[in-house]
C-alpha positions, 0 to 999 in steps of 0.5 A: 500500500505504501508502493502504491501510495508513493506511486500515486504521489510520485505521479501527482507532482510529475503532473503538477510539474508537467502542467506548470510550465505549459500555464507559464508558457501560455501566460508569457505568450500572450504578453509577448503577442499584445507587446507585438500588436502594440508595437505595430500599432505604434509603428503606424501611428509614427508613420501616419504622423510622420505622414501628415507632417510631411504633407503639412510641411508641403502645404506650408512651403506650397502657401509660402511659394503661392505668396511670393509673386514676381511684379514688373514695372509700368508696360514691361514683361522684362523679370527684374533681377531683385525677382531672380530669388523668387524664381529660384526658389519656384525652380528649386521646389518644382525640380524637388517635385519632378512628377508636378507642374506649376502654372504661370499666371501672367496679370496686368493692371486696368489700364489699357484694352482688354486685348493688349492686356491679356498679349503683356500678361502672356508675354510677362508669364512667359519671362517668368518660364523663360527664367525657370527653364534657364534655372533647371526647370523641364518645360513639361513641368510649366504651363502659362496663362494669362488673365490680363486684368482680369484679376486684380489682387488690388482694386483701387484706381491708383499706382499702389494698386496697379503696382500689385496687380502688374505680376506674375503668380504660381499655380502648383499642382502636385501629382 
């Protein structure tokens, strides 16, 4: 009875051993399978964010760009060298962004007809392209339009005013 009961002892602890480690087992998995789970969900967060603050960054620098204007004297389409850094700094962010395009849009001021307008604000467009592609800039890259006086920035009927609207402005359409 002694042999037995040993035997039936011996067997309860071999059991209880043999069934530990696979509850441990089973208990640590699981912390390591939702560790996983957090790390990948932390990984696409951190992507996601990384995400929109890329595109916030292009945003900023696209409105920064859109702001900077090249403007040109009384009749002239001639790009003054004080509007060189604005042209440079369009060529360097639309060479940065071979896939997209920019528009040039050539403005004028209300003197003048409605046609001679539209002609100096095709021919001032044009001088702005003429400088981008001599910076570098693939002509497929650029379009050009012109509104004549179509769009004036400023409406009042003085030279502050025409001063403003005698100018080149920069469309960008990112692909």
């Amino acid at each position: 009875m002694k042999k037995l009961a040993a035997v039936i002892a011996a067997s309860f602890v071999l059991v209880a051993c043999a069934s530990t480690p696979k509850t441990a087992s089973t208990e640590a998995a699981q912390p390591v399978v939702a560790q996983s789970a957090m790390v990948a969900s932390n990984t696409q967060a951190q992507t996601v964010s990384q995400a929109e603050i890329d595109a916030k960054n292009l945003a900023e620098q696209q409105l920064a760009l859109k702001s900077k204007s090249v403007y040109f004297d009384f009749d002239k389409s001639a790009v003054k060298s004080e509007y060189r850094e604005i042209a440079q700094q369009q060529a360097n962010f639309i060479k940065s962004h071979g896939n997209d395009t920019v528009t040039i849009e050539g403005n004028c001021d209300e003197r003048g007809s409605s046609k001679y307008n539209l002609a100096l604000g095709e021919k001032r467009a044009n001088a702005v392209r003429e400088e981008l592609e001599t910076l570098g800039v693939s002509a497929n890259q650029i379009k050009t339009v012109s509104f004549g006086k179509e769009k004036p920035r400023s409406t009042c009927h003085e030279e502050k005013c025409w001063k403003e609207n005698r100018r080149v402005d920069f469309i960008h359409q990112l692909n």
